[in-house]
C-alpha positions, 0 to 999 in steps of 0.5 A: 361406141359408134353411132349408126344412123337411123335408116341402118337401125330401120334396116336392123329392124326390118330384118328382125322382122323378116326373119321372125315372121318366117321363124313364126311361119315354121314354128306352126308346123311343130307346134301344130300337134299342141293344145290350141291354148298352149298353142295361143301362149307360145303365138302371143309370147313369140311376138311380145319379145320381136315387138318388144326388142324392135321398140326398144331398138327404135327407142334407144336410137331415137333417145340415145342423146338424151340417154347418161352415157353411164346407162347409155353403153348398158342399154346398148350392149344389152340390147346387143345381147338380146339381138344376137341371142334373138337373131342367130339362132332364128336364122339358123332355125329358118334354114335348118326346118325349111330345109328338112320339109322341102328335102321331106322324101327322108322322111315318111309323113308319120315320121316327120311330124316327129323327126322334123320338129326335134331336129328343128328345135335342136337347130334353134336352141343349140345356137342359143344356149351357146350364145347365152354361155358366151354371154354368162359364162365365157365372157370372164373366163380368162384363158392363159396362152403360153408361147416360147420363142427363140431369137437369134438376136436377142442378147444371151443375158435377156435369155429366159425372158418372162412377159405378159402381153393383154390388150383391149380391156374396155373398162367401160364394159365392166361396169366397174366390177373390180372383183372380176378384173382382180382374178386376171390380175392375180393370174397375171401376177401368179405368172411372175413377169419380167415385163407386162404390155398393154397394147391399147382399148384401155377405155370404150371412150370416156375418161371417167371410165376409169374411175376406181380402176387405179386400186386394180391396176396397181396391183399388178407386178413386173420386175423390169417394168411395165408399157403401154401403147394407145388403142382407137378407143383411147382417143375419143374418136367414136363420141360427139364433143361439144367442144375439141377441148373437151375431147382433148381433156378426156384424152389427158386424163386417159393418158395420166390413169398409166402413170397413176398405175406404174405404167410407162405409155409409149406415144411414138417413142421407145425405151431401152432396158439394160442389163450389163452391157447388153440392151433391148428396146421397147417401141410403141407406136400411137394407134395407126390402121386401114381406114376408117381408123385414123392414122396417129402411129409414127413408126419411123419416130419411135424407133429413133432412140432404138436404132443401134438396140439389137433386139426391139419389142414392138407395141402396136395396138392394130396388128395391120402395121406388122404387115404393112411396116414391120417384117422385111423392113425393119429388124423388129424382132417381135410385135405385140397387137391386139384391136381384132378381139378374134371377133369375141366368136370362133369355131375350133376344131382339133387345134384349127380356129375359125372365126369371120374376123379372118376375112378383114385383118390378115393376122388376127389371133395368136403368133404368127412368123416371117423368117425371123419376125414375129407377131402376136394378137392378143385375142383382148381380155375385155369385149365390146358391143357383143356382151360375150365370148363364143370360143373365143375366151378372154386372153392373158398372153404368156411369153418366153423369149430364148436367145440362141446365142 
């Protein structure tokens, strides 16, 4: 995970604050009908938790060093947790109550100190128990989308081909509970795939995340094979390392865990598959985007195999690269991304999805067409940093491709 510095953690702290005091400024005026002791126990309780939280933050911050980097990603996507859960719906709460009293000519004066208060508490609560589902709930709730597309350059013998594309896992985040990876492997299974893609984010940052995984990811079915590309998380860019062979022997065995679970990992290369006299390629790329992401991605490398392949198959972890170098100047017919997670948060409204992510990358969640190119961003089956899913469900991607030959 990455490191923020203290003075932006001072910043966090400073804005928790800010928008408690002002969430505990209008808390008095719908708490002002209440007994005084009642009164007292929801003052004192209110500002335990903002205490509690900003010290636990400063804490954390301060000791992170000396922190086990097992215990270290808990405590830091907990407390991530308790901090959205916390924030959000406190500033929804502020502007919602604010509004209601300065905009008080709806309202007799009887009647506000009836109405105000239930709206201003629906306007709190809501947001959190939506939080606290995307948390507990919705996290691991995995969602199959199911998509055909139709090329004209794809051979007529792989008409009819069946795959699923999954990205971004961060095993890291899983804290090693296999039992629920095992109902999206059996979902995935269930499917029955010509072909399975894994489009990077493998692991939060270190190797020995993956330890016991293997038992899990051999479980999974293809019958023409089974590719990987590498995400920004794979590469341990995000941790500090005492030395750099440190941090190259974390990346080895990263890259040894896809071979150990039947996996082909593509790094800036291709692979052909054959049926008869027709072919198609498989091109991966290593982790290219804008920066601060660094840039390992070769696309021109990993297609020189696959020059003279008709149809090409694009793994490209940051979907950035689809715009930037795949459509109207390559014959790629189709790439598969991931990196964007749909922001793990997102509004839906009859068919339309929204979420703030829309406003850093062009192209992030579901398929996307150019003429006759096209994208998917997988929406990510893992999560990072925020322990939750707020419409934005965990994504197993289900693709058929139709030739019109």
């Amino acid at each position: 995970m990455r490191s923020y510095s203290i003075f932006t953690i001072f910043l966090l702290c400073i804005a928790i604050l800010i928008i408690d005091t002002l969430a505990f400024y209008w808390l008095q005026s719908i708490t002002q009908l209440l007994e005084s002791n009642l009164k007292t126990i929801i003052n004192f309780l209110f500002w335990i938790f903002t205490i509690g939280l900003i010290s636990a933050i400063l804490i954390l911050k301060i000791k992170l060093d000396d922190i086990d980097p097992r215990r270290k990603q808990l405590l830091i996507s907990s407390l991530y947790g308790l901090t959205v859960s916390s924030f959000i719906p406190k500033i929804i709460f502020v502007i919602v109550i604010s509004q209601l009293f300065y905009l008080n000519v709806i309202f007799s004066e009887k009647e506000s100190l009836v109405v105000v208060p239930i709206i201003g508490l629906f306007s709190g609560f809501l947001p959190f128990f939506a939080i606290v589902y995307a948390i507990f709930k919705s996290i691991y709730h995995f969602k199959i989308h199911r998509h055909t597309l139709e090329f004209e350059q794809l051979p007529p013998s792989f008409s009819g081909l069946k795959m699923v594309h999954i990205s971004d896992l961060h095993l890291g985040s899983f804290n090693y509970r296999f039992k629920i990876m095992n109902r999206a492997i059996k979902l995935i299974n269930d499917l029955e795939p010509d072909l399975i893609f894994f489009t990077g984010d493998l692991v939060n940052n270190y190797a020995w995340e993956l330890r016991g995984w293997q038992r899990v990811f051999i479980k999974l079915k293809a019958n023409l094979g089974k590719y990987a590309v590498l995400g920004n998380h794979d590469y341990g860019d995000y941790s500090k390392w005492e030395t750099e062979s440190e941090k190259q022997d974390n990346h080895k065995a990263i890259k040894r865990f896809y071979e150990v679970i039947d996996f082909k990992l593509l790094l800036n290369d291709s692979d052909i598959i054959k049926k008869g006299h027709e072919e198609i390629a498989i091109v991966g790329v290593e982790n290219w985007g804008h920066p601060p992401f660094k840039q390992y991605g070769d696309l021109q490398k990993a297609l020189e195999k696959a020059i003279n392949v008709p149809f090409k198959i694009l793994l490209s972890h940051d979907p950035n690269l689809w715009n930037e170098a795949v459509i109207n100047k390559t014959d790629i017919g189709l790439t598969l991304s991931g990196h964007t997670h749909g922001m793990q948060a997102a509004i839906k409204i009859k068919g339309l999805q929204w979420s703030p992510i829309k406003y850093k990358y062009r192209h992030w969640a579901g398929v996307y067409q150019v003429n006759d190119q096209y994208l998917n961003v997988n929406r990510g089956l893992g999560w990072m940093g925020f322990p939750g899913r707020l419409g934005m469900r965990p994504e197993i991607t289900s693709l058929k491709l139709i030739s019109h030959n």
